[in-house]
C-alpha positions as CSV (number, residue, x, y, z in Angstrom):
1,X,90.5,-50.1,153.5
2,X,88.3,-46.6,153.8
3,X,86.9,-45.2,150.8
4,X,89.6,-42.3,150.7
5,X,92.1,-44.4,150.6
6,X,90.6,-46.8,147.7
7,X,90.1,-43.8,146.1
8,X,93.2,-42.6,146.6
9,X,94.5,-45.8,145.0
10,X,92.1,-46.9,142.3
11,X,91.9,-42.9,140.8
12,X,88.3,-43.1,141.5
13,X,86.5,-40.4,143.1
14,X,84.6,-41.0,146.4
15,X,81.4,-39.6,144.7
16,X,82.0,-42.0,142.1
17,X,82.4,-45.4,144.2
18,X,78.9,-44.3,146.3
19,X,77.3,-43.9,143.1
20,X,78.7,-47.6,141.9
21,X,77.3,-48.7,145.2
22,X,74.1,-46.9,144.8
23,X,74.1,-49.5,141.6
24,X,74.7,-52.3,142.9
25,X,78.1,-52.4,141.2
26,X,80.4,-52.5,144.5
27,X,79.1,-53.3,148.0
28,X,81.9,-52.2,150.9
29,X,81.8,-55.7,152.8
30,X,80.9,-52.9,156.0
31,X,81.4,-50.0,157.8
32,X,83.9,-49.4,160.6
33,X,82.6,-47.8,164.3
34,X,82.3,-44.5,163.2
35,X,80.3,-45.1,160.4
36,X,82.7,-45.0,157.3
37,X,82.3,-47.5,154.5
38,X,85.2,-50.3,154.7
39,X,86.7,-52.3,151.2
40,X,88.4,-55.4,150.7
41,X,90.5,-56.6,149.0
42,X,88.3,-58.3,146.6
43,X,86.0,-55.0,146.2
44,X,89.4,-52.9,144.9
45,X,89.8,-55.6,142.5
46,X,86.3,-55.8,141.4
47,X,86.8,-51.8,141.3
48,X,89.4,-52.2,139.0
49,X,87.5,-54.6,136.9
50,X,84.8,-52.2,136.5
51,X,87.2,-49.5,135.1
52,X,88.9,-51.8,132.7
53,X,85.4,-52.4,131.4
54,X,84.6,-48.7,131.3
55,X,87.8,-47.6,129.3
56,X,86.6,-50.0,126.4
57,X,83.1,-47.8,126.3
58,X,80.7,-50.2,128.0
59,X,77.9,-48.1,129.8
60,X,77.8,-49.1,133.9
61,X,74.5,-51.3,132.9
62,X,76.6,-53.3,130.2
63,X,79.5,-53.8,133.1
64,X,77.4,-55.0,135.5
65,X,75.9,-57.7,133.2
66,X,79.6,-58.6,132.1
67,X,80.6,-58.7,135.8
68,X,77.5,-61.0,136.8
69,X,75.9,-62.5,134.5
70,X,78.0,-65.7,133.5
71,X,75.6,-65.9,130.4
72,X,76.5,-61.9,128.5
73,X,79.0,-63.1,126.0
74,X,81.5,-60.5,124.8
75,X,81.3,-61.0,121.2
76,X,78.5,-59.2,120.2
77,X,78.7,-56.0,122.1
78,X,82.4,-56.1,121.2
79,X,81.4,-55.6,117.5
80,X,78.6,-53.6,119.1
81,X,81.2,-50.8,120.5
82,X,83.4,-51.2,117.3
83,X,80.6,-49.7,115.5
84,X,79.7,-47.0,118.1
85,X,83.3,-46.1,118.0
86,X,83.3,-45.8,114.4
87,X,81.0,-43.8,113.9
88,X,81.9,-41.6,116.7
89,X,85.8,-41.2,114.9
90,X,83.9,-40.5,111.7
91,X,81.6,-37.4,113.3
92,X,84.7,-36.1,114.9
93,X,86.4,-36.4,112.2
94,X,84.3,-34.3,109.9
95,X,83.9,-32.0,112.8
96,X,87.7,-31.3,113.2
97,X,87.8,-31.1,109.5
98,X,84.8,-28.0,109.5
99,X,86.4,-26.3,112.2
100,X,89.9,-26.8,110.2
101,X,88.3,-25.2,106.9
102,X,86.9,-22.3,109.1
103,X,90.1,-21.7,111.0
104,X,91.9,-21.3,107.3
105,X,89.9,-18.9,106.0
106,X,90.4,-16.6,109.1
107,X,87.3,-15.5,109.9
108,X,86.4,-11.8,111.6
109,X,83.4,-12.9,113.0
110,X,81.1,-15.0,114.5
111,X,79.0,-13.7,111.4
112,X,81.9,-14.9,109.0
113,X,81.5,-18.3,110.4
114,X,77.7,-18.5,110.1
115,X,77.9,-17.6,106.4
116,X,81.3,-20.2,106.2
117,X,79.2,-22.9,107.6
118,X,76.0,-22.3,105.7
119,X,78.2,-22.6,102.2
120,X,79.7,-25.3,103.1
121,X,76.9,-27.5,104.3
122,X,75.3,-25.6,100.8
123,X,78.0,-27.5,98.9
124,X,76.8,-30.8,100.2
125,X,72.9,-30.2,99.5
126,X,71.4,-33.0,97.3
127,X,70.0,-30.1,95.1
128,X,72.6,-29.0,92.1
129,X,71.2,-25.6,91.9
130,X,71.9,-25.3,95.7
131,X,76.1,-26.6,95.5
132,X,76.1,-24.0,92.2
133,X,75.1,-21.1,94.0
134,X,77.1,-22.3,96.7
135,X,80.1,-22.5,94.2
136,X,79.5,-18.7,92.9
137,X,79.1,-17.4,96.4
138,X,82.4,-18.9,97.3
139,X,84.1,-16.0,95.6
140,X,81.6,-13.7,95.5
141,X,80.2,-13.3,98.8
142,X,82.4,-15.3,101.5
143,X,85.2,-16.9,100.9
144,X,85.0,-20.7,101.0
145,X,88.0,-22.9,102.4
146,X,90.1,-24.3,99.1
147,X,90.3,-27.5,100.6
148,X,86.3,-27.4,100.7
149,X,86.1,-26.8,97.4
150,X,88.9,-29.2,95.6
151,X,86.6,-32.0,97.5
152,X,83.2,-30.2,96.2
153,X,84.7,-30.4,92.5
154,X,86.2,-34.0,93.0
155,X,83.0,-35.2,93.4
156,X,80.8,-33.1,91.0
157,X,79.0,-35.2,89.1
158,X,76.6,-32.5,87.4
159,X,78.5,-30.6,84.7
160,X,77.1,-27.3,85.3
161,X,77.8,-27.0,88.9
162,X,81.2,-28.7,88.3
163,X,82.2,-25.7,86.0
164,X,81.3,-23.0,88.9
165,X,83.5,-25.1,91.3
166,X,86.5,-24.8,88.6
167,X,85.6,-21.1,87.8
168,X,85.6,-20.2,91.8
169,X,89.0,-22.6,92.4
170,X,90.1,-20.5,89.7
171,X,89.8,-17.6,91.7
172,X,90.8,-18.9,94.9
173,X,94.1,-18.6,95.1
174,X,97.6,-20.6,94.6
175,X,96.9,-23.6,97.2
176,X,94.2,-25.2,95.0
177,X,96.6,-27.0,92.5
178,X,98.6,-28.8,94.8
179,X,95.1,-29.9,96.3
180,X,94.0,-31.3,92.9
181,X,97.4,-33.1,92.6
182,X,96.3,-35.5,94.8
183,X,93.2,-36.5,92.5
184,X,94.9,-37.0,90.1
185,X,96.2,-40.4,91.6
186,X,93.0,-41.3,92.6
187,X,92.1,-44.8,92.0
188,X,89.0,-43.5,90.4
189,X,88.9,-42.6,87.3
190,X,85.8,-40.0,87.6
191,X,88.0,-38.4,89.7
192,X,91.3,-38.1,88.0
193,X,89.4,-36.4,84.8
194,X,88.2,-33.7,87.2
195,X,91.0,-33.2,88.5
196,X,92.7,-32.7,85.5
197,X,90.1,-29.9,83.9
198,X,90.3,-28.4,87.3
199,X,93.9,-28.2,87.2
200,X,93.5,-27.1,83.4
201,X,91.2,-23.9,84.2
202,X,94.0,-22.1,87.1
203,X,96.1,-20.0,85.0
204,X,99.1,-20.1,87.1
205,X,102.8,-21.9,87.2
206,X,102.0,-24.6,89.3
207,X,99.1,-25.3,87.3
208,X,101.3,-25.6,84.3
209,X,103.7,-27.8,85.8
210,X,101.4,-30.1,87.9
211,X,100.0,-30.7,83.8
212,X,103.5,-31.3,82.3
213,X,103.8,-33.9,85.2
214,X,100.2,-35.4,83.6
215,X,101.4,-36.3,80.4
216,X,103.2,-39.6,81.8
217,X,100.2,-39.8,84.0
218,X,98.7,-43.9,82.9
219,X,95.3,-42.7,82.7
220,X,95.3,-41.7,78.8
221,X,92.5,-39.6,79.4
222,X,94.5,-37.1,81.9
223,X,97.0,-36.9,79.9
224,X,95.4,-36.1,76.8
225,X,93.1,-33.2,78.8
226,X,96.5,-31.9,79.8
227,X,98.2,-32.0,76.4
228,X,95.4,-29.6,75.4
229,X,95.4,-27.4,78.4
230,X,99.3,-27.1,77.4
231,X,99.0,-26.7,74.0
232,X,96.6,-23.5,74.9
233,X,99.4,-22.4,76.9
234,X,102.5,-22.7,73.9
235,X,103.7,-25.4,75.8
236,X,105.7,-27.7,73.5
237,X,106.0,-30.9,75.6
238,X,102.1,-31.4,74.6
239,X,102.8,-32.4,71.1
240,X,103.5,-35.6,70.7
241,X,100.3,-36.0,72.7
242,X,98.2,-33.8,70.5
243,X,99.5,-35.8,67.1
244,X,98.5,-39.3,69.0
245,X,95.3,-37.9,69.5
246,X,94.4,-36.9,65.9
247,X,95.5,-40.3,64.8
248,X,93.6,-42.1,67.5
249,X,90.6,-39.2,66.5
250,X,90.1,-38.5,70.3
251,X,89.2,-34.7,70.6
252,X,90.9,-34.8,67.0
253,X,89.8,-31.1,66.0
254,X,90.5,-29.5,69.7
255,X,94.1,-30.9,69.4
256,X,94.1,-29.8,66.1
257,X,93.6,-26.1,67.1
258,X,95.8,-26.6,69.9
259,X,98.7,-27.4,67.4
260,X,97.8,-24.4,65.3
261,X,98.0,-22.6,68.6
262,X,101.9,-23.6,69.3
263,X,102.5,-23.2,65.6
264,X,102.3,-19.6,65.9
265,X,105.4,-20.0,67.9
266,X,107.9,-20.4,64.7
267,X,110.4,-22.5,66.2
268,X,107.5,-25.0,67.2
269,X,106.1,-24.7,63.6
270,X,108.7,-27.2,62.4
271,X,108.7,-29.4,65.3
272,X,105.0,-30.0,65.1
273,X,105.0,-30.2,60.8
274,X,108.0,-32.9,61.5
275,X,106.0,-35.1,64.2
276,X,102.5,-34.7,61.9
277,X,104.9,-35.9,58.8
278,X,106.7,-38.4,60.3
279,X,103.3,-39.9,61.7
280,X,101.8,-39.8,58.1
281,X,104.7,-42.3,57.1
282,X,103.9,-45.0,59.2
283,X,102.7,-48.0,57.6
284,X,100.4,-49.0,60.5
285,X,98.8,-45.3,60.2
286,X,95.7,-45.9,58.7
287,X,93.5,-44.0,56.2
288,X,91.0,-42.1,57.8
289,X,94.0,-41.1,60.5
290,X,96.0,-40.0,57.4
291,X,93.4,-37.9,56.3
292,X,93.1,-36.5,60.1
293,X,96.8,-35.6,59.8
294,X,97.1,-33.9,56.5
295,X,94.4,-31.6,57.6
296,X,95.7,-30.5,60.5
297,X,99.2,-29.3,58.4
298,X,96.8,-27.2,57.1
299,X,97.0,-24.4,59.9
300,X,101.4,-25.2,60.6
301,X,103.2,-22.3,58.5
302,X,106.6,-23.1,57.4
303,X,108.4,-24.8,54.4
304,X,108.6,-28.0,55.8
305,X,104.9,-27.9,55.9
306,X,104.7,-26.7,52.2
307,X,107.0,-29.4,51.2
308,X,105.0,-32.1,52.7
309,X,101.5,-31.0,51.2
310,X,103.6,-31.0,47.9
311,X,104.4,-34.4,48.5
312,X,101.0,-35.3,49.4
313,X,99.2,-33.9,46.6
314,X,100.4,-37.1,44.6
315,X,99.4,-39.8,47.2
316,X,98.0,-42.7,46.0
317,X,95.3,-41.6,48.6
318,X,93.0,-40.1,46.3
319,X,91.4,-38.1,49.4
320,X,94.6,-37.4,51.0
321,X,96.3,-36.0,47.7
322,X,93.1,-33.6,47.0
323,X,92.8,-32.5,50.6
324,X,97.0,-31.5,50.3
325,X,96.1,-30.0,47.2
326,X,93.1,-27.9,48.6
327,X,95.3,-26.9,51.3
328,X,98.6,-25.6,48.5
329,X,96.0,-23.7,47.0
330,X,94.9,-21.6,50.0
331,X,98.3,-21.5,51.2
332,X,99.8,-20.0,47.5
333,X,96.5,-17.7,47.8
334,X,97.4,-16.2,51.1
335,X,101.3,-15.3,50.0
């Protein structure tokens, strides 16, 4: 068979089977009459051979060791080219992803992508103060990608540039709260509590939804930085959360203030004097949480407040029953 047809049937160019013969790799078994290079059939096959071993990545020098050496052993060059190809995936991957980011924001020009790219490899410098004035930039200066910037602040360890990542999320736009959704199901904890004060610091509806949704969340700690995100809001689904905290004395005086917060809502007033009541009944409540919770009534207007502190003012809790009566006082005072 001439060379044009085994090109013809292997899908191998004529260049490309002179150069394997320049190699070594196949030899025509000869030429015809006028010169042109003849194959048989056990050159096509070996042809074939050398392909197959091409497709999986091996370099012509690795297939002609496979092909003739009866010593090269697969095994370690397979795990060899599982590496290689890796790693490869991996660059492209965060190659398609830059180009992705850059694409989003819409750039005008080329100078628009230079300043993109230098941000964004700025956000993944070792140096803090670096990734902070990356952050600041990002809303400043050129916009950054939100994407880019929910996986900055996911990762933020350093608390300083962590709040510039929030502050310039905050400005970003609407996408970033479905981003930080996602973190909040992380497997790492880290992570969830960052996504949660992100989420916590963008003042819009999704934002105050995707919070209402982390109050069942099982990490205790989400939901308790959303209960106080929503109780800075006037949203009323946050209060059982807030009372659980000031019993359990976990950010005790921040959900205290967020309860004094909704209180100025009247119709919550009740509600929240109710739950605080109905928690300092408990037997299992213990002192110092008792304590906790008759000094938060002190900021819930309402007679069902009043009625309470008149009822604790004669606890056999001698601490309890001063602190209600401390609290009557400056209540009577301020009518």
């Amino acid at each position: 068979m001439l060379i044009g047809d085994v090109a013809r049937r292997s899908e191998v160019s004529a260049r490309m089977l002179r150069h394997y013969e320049s190699l070594g790799l196949v030899r025509p078994t000869g030429r015809t009459d006028s010169g042109y290079r003849e194959y048989s059939s056990e050159n096509i096959r070996r042809i074939f051979h050398i392909e197959s071993l091409r497709s999986l990545g091996l370099s012509l020098r690795d297939v002609r060791r496979a092909l003739d050496d009866p010593g090269f052993a697969p095994a370690e060059l397979v795990d060899d080219l599982i590496r290689q190809t890796r790693d490869r995936i991996a660059a492209e991957t965060e190659l398609l992803t830059r180009l992705r980011r850059i694409g989003a924001v819409e750039p005008a020009g080329w100078e628009d992508v230079l300043q993109i790219v230098a941000l964004l490899q700025a956000l993944g410098s070792k140096n803090a103060g670096a990734r902070q004035r990356a952050a600041l930039s990002a809303v400043v200066e050129v916009p950054v990608p939100v994407e880019a910037l929910v996986e900055a602040v996911l990762s933020e360890s350093d608390p300083n540039v962590a709040g510039a990542l929030r502050w310039a999320l905050a400005q970003s736009g609407e996408d970033g709260p479905a981003l930080l959704a996602e973190g909040l199901g992380s497997p790492a904890a880290e992570v969830r509590k960052r996504a949660v004060e992100s989420i916590a610091e963008i003042p819009n509806g999704e934002a105050t939804a995707l919070l209402q949704d982390a109050l069942t969340n099982p990490d205790i700690v989400v939901r308790r930085y959303a209960a106080l995100a929503l109780g800075a809001r006037g949203v009323a689904d946050a209060v059982p959360t807030l009372i659980d905290m000031i019993v359990e004395e976990r950010n005790d005086a921040d959900a205290a203030d967020a309860l004094s917060t909704l209180a100025s809502d009247h119709a919550l007033a009740d509600q929240i004097a109710t739950g605080l009541v109905g928690c300092l009944a408990r037997s299992t409540i213990g002192s110092s949480a008792r304590r906790r919770l008759t000094q938060a009534l002190a900021d819930i207007p309402g007679t069902t407040t009043s009625r309470a502190l008149a009822d604790l003012s004669h606890d056999e809790d001698r601490v309890v029953a001063l602190t209600a009566t401390y609290i009557l006082k400056l209540r009577n005072a301020r009518q």
